[in-house]
N, C-alpha and C positions, 0 to 999 in steps of 0.2 A: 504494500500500500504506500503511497505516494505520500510524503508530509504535507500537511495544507501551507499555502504560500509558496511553497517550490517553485519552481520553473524547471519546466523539461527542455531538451535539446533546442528543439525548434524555437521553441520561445528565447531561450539564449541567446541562442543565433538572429533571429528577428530584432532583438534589444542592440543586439552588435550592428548590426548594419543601422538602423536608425540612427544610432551612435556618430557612428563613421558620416552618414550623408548629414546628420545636423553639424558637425563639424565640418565637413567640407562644403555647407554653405555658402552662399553670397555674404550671411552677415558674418560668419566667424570667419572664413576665406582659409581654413584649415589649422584656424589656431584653437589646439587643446586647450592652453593655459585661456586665454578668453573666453570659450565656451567654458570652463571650468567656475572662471569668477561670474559668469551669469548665473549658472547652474547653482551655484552657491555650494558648492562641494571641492574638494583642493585637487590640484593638478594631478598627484600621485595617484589617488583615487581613478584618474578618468584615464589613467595610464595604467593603470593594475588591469581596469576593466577592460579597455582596448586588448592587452596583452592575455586575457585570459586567467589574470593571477585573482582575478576580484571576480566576484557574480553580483547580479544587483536584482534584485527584484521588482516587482510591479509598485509597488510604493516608490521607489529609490528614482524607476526610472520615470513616474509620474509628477515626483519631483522636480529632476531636473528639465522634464519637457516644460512644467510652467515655468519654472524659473528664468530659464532661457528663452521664453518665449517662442 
């Protein structure tokens, strides 16, 4: 049985590429640390997560889409 809040592969994977195209954006124009201080979350974080070392869930990443706008 699966823990509630999880995330499965696909959804991982879907969070990552979102990730990737809101950062390579027009408004962040591929800058991590930018999209990071919008997101309100620190640079290391959104580099853990790009690289795989960090997971983030449906709150985490609900967070950063408003915060960044």
């Amino acid at each position: 049985m699966e823990k509630r809040g999880s995330a499965d592969e696909t959804e991982v994977q879907t969070r990552l590429r979102m990730l990737e195209r809101i950062i390579a954006s027009a408004r962040f124009g591929g800058n991590a640390a930018e999209f990071a201080r919008a997101a309100g979350v620190s640079q290391s974080q959104i580099s853990d997560m790009r690289k795989g070392k960090k997971s983030f869930g449906d709150k985490v990443a609900r967070k950063m889409e408003r915060q960044a706008g």
